[in-house]
N, C-alpha and C positions, 0 to 999 in steps of 0.2 A: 242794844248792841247785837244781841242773837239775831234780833229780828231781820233785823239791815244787814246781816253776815247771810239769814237766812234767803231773802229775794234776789241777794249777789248771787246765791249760788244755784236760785230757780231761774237765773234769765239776765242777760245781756244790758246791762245801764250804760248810758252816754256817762264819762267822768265829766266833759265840761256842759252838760246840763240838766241838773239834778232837780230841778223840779216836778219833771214827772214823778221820780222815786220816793219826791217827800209828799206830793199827793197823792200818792197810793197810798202811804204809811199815815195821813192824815196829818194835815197844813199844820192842826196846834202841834205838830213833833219833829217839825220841821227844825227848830234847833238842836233837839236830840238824835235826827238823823247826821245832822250834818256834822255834829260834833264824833257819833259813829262812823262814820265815814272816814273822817280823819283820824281818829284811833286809827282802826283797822290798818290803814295807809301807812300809818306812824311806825307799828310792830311790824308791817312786811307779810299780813295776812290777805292785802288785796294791793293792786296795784292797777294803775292806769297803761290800758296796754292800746297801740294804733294799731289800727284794721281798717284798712280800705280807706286813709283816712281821716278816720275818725278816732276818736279815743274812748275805749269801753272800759269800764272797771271790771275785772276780774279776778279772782281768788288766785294766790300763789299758794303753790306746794307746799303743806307745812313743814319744817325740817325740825323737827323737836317743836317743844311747847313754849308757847308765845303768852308772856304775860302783860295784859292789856292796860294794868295799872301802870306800865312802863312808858305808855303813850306820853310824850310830851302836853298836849292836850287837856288831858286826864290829869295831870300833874297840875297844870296849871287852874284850871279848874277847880280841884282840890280846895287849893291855899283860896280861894276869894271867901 
């Protein structure tokens, strides 16, 4: 999660094509990025914003503290 909070916040990602971002992080983490991803999404810590276009993922302003366990995702996940 930090990790994938942390490359959002070194640089510019396509939202609709995330496989460059999970072969940087390495292919076997590819279900762990992508489930960080959708956290993150889920609590309002990044969002998909258009530019020129396109759609990038970007970090939202935090407004108080976001807790990640709250992810629908994460929740789901959870229970299996």
């Amino acid at each position: 999660m930090i990790t994938v909070y942390r490359e959002l916040q070194a640089r510019r990602w396509h939202a609709e094509e995330l496989q460059p971002l999970c072969a940087k992080l390495g292919e076997e983490n590819t279900g762990k990025t992508l489930v960080a991803v959708t956290a993150l999404e889920q609590v309002g810590l990044i969002a998909a914003v258009e530019k020129g276009g396109a759609k990038y993922l970007e970090l939202v302003p935090a407004q108080g503290k976001k807790n990640l366990a709250d992810a629908p995702v994460l929740k789901c996940l959870e229970g299996m």
